[in-house]
mmCIF file of the N, C-alpha and C atoms, coordinates in Angstrom:
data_MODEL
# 
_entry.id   MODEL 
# 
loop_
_atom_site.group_PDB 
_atom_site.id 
_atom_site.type_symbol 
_atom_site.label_atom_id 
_atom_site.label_alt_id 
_atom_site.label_comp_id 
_atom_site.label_asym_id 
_atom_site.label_entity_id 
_atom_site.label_seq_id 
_atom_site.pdbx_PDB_ins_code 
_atom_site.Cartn_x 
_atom_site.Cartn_y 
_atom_site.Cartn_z 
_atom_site.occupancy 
_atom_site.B_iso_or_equiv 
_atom_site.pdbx_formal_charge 
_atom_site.auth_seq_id 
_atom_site.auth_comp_id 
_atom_site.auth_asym_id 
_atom_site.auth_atom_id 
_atom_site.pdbx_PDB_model_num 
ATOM 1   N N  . UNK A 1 1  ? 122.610 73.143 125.666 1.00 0.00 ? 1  UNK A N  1 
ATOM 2   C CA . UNK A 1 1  ? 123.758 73.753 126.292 1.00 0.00 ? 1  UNK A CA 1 
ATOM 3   C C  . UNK A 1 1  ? 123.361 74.438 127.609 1.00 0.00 ? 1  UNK A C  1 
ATOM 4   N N  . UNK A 1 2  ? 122.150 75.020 127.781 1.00 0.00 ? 2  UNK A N  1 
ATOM 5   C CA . UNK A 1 2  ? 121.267 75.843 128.869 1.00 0.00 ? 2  UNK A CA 1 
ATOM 6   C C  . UNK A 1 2  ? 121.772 74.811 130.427 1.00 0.00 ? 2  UNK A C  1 
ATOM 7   N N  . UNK A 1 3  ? 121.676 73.020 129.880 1.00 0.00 ? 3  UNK A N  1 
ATOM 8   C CA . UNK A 1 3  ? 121.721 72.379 131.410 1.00 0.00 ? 3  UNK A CA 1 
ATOM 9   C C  . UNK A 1 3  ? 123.174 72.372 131.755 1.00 0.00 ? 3  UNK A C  1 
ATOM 10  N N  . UNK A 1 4  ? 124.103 72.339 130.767 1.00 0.00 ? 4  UNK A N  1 
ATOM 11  C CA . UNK A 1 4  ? 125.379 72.254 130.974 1.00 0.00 ? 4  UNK A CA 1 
ATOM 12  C C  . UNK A 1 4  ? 125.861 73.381 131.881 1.00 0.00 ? 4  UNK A C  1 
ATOM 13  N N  . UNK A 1 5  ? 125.679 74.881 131.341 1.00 0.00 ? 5  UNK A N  1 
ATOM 14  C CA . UNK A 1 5  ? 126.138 75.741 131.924 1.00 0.00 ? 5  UNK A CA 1 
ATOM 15  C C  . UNK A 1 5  ? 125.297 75.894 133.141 1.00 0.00 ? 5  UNK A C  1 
ATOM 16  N N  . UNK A 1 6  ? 124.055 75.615 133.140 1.00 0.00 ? 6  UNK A N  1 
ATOM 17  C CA . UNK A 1 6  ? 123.604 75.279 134.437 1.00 0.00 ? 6  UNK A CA 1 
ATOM 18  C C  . UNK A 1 6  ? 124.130 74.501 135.499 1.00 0.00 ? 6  UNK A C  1 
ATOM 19  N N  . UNK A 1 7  ? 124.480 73.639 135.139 1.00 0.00 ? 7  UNK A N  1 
ATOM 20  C CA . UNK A 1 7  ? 125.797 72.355 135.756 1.00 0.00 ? 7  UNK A CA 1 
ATOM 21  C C  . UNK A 1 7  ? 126.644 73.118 136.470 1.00 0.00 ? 7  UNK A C  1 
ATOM 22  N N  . UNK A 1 8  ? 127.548 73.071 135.540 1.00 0.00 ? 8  UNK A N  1 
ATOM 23  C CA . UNK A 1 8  ? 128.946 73.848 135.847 1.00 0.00 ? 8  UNK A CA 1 
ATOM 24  C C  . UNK A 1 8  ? 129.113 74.809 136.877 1.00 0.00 ? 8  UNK A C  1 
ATOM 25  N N  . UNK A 1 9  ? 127.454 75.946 136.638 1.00 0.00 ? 9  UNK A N  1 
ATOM 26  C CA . UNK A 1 9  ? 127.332 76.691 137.981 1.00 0.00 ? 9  UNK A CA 1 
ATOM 27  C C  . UNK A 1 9  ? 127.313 76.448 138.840 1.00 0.00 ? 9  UNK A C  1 
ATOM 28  N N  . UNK A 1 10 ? 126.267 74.915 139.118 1.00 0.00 ? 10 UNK A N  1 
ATOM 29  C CA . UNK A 1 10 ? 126.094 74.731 140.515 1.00 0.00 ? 10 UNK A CA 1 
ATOM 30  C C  . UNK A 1 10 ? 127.567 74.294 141.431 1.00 0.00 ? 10 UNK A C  1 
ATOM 31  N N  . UNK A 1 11 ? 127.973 73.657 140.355 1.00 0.00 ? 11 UNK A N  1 
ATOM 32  C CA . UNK A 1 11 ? 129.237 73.017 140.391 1.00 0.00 ? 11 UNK A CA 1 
ATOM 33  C C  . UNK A 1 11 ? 130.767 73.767 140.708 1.00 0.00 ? 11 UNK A C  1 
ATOM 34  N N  . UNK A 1 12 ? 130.284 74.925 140.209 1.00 0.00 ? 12 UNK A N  1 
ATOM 35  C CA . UNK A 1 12 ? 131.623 75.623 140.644 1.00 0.00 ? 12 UNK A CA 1 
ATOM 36  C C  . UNK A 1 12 ? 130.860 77.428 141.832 1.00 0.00 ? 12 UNK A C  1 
ATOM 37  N N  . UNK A 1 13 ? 129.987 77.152 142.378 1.00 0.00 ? 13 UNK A N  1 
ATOM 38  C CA . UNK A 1 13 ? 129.121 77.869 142.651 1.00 0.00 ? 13 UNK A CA 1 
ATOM 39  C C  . UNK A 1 13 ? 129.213 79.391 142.353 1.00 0.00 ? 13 UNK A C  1 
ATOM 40  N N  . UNK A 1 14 ? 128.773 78.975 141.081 1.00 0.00 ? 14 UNK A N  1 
ATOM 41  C CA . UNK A 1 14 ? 128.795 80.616 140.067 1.00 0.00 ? 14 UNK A CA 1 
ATOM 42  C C  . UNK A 1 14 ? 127.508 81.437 140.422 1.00 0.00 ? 14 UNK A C  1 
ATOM 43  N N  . UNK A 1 15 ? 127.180 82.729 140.896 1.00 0.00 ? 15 UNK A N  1 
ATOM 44  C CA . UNK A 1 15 ? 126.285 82.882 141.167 1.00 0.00 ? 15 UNK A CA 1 
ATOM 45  C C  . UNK A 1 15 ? 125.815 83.631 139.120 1.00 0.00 ? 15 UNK A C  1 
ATOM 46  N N  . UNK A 1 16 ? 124.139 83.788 139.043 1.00 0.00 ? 16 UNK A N  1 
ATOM 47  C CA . UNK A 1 16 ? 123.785 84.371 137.725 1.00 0.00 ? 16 UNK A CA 1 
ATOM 48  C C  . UNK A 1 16 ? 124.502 85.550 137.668 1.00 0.00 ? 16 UNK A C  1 
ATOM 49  N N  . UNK A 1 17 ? 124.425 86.486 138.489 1.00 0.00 ? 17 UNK A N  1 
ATOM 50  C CA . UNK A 1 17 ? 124.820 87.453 138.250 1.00 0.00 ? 17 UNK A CA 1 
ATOM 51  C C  . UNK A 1 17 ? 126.537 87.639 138.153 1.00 0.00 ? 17 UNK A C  1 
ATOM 52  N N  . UNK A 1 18 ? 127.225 86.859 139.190 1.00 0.00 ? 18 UNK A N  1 
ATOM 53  C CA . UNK A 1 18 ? 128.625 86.731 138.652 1.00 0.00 ? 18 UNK A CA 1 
ATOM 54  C C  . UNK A 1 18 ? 128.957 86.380 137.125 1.00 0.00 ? 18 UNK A C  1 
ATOM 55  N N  . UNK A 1 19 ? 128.053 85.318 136.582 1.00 0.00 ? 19 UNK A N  1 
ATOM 56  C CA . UNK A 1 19 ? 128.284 85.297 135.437 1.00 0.00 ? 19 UNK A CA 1 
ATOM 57  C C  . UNK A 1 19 ? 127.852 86.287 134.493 1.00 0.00 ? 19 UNK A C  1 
ATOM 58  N N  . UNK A 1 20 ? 126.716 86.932 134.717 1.00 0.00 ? 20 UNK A N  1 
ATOM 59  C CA . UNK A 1 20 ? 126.956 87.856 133.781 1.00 0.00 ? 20 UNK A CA 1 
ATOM 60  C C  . UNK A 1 20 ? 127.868 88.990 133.583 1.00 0.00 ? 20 UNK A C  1 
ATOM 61  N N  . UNK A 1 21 ? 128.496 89.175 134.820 1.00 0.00 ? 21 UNK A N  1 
ATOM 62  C CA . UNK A 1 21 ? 129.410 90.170 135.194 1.00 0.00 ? 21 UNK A CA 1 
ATOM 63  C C  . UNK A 1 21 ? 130.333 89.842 134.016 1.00 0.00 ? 21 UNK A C  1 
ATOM 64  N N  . UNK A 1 22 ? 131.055 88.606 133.876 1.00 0.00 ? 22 UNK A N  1 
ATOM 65  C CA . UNK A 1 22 ? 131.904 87.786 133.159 1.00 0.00 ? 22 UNK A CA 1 
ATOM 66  C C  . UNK A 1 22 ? 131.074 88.055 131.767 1.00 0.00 ? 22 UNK A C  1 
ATOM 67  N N  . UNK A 1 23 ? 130.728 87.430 131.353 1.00 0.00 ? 23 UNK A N  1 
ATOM 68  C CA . UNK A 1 23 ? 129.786 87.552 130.285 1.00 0.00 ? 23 UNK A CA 1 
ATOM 69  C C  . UNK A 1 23 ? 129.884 89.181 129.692 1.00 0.00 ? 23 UNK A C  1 
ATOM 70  N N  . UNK A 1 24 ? 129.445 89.570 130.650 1.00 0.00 ? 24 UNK A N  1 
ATOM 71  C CA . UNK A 1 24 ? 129.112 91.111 129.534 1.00 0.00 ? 24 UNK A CA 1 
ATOM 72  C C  . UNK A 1 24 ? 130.949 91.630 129.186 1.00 0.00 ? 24 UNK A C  1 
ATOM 73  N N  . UNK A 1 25 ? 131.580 91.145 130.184 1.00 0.00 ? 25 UNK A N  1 
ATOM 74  C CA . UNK A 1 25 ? 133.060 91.600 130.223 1.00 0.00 ? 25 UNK A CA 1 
ATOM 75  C C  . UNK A 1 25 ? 134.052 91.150 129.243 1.00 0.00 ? 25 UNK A C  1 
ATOM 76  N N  . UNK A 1 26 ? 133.645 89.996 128.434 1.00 0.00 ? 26 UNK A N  1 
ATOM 77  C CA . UNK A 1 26 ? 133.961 89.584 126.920 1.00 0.00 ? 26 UNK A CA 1 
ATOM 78  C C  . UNK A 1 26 ? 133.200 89.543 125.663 1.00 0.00 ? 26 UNK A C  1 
ATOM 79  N N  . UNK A 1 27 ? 132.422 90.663 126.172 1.00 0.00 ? 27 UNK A N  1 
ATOM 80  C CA . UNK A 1 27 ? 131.799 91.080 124.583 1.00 0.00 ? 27 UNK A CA 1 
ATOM 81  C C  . UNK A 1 27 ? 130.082 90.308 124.674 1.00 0.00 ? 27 UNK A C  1 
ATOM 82  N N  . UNK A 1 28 ? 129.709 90.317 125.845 1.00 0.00 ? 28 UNK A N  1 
ATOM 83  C CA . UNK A 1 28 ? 128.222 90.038 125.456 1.00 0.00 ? 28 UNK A CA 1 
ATOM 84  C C  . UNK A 1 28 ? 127.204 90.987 126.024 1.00 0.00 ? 28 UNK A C  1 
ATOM 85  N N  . UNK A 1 29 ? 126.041 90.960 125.343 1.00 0.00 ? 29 UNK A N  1 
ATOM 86  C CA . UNK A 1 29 ? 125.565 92.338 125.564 1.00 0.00 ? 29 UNK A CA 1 
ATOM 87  C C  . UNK A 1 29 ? 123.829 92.426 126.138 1.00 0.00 ? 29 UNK A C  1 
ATOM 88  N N  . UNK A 1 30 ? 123.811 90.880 125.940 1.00 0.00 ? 30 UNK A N  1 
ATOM 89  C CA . UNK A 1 30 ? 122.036 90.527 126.640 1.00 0.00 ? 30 UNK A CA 1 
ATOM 90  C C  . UNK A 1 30 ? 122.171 90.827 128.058 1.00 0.00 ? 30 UNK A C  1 
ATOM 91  N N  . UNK A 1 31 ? 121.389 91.240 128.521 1.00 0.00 ? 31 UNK A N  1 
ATOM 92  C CA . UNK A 1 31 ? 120.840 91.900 129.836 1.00 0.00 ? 31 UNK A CA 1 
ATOM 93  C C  . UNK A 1 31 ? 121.134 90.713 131.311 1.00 0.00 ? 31 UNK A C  1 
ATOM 94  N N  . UNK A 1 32 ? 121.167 90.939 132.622 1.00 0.00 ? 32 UNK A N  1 
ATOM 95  C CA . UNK A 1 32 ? 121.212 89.967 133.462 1.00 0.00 ? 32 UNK A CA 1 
ATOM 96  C C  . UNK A 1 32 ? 119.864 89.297 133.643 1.00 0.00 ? 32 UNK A C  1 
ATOM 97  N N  . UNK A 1 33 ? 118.914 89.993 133.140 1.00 0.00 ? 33 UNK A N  1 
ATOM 98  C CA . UNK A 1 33 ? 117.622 89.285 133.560 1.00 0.00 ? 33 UNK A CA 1 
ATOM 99  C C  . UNK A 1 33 ? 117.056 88.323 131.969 1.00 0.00 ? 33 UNK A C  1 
ATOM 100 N N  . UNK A 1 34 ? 117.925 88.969 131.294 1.00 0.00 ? 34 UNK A N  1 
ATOM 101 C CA . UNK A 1 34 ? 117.269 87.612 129.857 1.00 0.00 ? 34 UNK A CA 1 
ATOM 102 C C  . UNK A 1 34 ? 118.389 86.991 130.381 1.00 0.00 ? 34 UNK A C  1 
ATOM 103 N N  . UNK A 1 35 ? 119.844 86.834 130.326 1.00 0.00 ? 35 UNK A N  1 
ATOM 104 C CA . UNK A 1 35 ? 120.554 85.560 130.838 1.00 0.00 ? 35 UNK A CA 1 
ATOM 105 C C  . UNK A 1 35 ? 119.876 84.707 131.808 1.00 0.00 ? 35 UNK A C  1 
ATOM 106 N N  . UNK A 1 36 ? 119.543 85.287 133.020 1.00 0.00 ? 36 UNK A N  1 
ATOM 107 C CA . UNK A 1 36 ? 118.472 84.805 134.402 1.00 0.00 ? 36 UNK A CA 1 
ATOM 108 C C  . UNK A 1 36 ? 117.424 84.182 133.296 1.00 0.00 ? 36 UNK A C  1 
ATOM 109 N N  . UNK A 1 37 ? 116.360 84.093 132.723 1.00 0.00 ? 37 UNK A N  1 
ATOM 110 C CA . UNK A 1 37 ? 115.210 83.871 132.207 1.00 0.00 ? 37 UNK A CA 1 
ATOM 111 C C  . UNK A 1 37 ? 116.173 82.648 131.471 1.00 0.00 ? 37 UNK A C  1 
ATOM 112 N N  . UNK A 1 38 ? 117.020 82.591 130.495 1.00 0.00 ? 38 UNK A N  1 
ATOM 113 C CA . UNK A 1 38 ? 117.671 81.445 129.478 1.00 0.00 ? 38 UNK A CA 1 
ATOM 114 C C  . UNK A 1 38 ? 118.013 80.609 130.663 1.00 0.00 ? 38 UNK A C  1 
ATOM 115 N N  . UNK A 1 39 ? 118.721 80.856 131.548 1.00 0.00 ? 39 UNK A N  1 
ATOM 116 C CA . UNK A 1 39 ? 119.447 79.864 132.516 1.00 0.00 ? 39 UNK A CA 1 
ATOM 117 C C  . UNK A 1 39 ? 118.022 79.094 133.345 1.00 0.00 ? 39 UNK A C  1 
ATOM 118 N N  . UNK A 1 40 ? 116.589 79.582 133.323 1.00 0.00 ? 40 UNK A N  1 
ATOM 119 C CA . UNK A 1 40 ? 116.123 79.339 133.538 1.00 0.00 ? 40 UNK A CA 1 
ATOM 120 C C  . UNK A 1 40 ? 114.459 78.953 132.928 1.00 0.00 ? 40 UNK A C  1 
ATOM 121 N N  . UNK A 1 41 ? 115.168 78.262 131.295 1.00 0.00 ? 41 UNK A N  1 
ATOM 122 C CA . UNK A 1 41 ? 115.053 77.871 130.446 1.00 0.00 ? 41 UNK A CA 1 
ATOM 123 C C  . UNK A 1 41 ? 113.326 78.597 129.870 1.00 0.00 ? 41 UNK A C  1 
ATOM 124 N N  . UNK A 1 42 ? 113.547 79.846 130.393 1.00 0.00 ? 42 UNK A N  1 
ATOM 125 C CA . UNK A 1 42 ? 111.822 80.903 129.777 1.00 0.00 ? 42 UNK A CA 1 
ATOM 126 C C  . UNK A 1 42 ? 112.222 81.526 128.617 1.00 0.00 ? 42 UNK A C  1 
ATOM 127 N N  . UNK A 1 43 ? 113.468 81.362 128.171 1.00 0.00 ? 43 UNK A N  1 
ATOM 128 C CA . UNK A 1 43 ? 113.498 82.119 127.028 1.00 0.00 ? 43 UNK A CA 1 
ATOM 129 C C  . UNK A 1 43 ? 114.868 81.674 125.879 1.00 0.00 ? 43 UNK A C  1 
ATOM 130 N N  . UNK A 1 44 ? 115.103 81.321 124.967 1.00 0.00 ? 44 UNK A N  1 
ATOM 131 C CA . UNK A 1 44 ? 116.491 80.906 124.052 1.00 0.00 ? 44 UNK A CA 1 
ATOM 132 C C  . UNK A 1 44 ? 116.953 82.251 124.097 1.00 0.00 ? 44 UNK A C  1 
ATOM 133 N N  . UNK A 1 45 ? 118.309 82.226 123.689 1.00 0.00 ? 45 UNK A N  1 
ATOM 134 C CA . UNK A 1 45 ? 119.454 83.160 123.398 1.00 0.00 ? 45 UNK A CA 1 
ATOM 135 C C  . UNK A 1 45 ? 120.027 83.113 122.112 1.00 0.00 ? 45 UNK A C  1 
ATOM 136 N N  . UNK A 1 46 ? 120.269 83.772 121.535 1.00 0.00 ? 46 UNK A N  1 
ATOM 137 C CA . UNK A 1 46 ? 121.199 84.116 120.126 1.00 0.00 ? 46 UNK A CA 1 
ATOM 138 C C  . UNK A 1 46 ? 121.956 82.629 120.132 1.00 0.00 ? 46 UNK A C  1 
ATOM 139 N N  . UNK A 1 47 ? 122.882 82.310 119.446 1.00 0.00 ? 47 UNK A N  1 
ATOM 140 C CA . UNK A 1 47 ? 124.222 81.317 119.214 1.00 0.00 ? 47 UNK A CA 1 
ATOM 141 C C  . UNK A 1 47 ? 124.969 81.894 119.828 1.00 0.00 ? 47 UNK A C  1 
ATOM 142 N N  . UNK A 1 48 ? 125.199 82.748 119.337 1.00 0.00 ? 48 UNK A N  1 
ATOM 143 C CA . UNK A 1 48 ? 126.507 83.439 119.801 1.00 0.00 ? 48 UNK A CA 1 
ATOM 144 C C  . UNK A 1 48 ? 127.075 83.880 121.594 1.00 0.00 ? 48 UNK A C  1 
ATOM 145 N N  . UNK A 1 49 ? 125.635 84.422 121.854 1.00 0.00 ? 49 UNK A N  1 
ATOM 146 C CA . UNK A 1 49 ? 125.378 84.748 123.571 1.00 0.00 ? 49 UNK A CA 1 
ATOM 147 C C  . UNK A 1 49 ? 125.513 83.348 124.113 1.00 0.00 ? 49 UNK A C  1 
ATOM 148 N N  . UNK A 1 50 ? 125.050 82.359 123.192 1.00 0.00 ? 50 UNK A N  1 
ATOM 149 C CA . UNK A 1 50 ? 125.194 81.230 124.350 1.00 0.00 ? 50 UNK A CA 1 
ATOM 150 C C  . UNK A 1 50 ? 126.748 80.526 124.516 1.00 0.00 ? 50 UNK A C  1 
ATOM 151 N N  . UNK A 1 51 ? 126.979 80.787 122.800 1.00 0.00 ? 51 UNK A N  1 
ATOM 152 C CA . UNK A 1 51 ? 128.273 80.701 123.078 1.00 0.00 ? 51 UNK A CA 1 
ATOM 153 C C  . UNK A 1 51 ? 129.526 80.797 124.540 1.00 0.00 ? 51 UNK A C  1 
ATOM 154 N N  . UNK A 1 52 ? 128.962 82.837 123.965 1.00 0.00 ? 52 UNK A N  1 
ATOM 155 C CA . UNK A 1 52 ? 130.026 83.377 125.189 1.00 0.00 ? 52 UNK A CA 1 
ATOM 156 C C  . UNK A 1 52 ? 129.917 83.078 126.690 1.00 0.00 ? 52 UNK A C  1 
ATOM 157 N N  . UNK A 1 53 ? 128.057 82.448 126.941 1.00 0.00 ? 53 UNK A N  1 
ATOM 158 C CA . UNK A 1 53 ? 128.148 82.509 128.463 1.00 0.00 ? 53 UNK A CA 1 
ATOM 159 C C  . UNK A 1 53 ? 128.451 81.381 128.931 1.00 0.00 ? 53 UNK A C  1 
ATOM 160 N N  . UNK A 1 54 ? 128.663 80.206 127.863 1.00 0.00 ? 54 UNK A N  1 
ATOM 161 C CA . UNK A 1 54 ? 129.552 78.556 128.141 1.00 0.00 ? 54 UNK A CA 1 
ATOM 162 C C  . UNK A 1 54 ? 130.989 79.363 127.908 1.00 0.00 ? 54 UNK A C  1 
ATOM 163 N N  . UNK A 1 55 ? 131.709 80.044 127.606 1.00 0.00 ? 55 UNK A N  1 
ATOM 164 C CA . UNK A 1 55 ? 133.051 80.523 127.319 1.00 0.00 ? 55 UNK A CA 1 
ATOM 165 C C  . UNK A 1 55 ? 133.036 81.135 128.732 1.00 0.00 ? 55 UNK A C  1 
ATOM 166 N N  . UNK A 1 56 ? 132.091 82.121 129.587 1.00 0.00 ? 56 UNK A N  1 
ATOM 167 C CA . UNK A 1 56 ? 132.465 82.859 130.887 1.00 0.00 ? 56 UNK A CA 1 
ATOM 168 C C  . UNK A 1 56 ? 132.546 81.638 131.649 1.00 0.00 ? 56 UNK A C  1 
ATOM 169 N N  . UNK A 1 57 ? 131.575 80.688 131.998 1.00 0.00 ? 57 UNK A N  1 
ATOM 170 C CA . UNK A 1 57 ? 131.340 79.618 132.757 1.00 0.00 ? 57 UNK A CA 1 
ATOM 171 C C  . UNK A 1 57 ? 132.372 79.239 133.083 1.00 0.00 ? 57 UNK A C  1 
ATOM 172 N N  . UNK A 1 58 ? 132.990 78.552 131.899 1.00 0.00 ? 58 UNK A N  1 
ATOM 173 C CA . UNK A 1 58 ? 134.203 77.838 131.891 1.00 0.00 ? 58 UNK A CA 1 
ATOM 174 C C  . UNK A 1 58 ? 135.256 78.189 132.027 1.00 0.00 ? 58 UNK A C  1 
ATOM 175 N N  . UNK A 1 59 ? 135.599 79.678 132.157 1.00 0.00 ? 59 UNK A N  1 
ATOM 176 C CA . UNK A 1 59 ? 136.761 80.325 132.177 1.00 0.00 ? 59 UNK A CA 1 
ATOM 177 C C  . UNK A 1 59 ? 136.544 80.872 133.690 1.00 0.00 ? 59 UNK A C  1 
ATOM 178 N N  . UNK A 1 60 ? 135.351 80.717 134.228 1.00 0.00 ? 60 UNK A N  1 
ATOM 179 C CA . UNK A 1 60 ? 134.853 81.158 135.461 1.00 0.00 ? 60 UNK A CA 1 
ATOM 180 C C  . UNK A 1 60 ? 135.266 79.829 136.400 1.00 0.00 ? 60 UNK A C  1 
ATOM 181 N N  . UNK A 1 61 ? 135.024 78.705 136.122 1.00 0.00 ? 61 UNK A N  1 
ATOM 182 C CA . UNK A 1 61 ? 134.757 77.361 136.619 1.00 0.00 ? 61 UNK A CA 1 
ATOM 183 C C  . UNK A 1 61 ? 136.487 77.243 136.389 1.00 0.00 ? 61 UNK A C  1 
ATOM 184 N N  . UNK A 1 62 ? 137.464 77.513 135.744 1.00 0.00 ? 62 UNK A N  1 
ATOM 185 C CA . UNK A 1 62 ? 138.359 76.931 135.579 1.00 0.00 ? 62 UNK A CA 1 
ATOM 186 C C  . UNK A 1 62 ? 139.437 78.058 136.618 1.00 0.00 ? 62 UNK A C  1 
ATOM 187 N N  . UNK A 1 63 ? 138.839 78.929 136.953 1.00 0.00 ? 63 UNK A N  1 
ATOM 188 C CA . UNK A 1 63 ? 139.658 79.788 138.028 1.00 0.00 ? 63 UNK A CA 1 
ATOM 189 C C  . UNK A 1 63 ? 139.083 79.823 139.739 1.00 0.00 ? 63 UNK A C  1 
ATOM 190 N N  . UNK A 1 64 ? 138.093 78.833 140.210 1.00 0.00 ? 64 UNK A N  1 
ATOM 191 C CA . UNK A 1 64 ? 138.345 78.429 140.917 1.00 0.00 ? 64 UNK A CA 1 
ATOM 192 C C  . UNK A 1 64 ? 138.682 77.022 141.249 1.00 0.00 ? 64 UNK A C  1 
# 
């Protein structure tokens, strides 16, 4: 899921930190620099975190 939401960023030019902005703003609570480190595949994330940050992406990606 890590390349997808990687995708989508480049694709809708999400910056990391915009997304975590998003991210922490529906209930997620991992840090901007472990999101930064997962997106940049040094570290896995919970289910759930990865969940929500394909849920910001896409809700991010679908408003511009």
């Amino acid at each position: 899921m890590r390349a997808l939401i990687a995708d989508v960023m480049r694709q809708g030019h999400i910056s990391t930190h915009g997304l975590w902005v998003y991210y922490f703003s529906i209930g997620g609570f991992i840090g901007e620099v472990e999101v930064d480190a997962y997106l940049h595949g040094l570290m896995p994330l919970p289910a759930l975190d990865e969940e929500l940050l394909a849920v910001a992406v896409a809700e991010m990606y679908a408003d511009t």
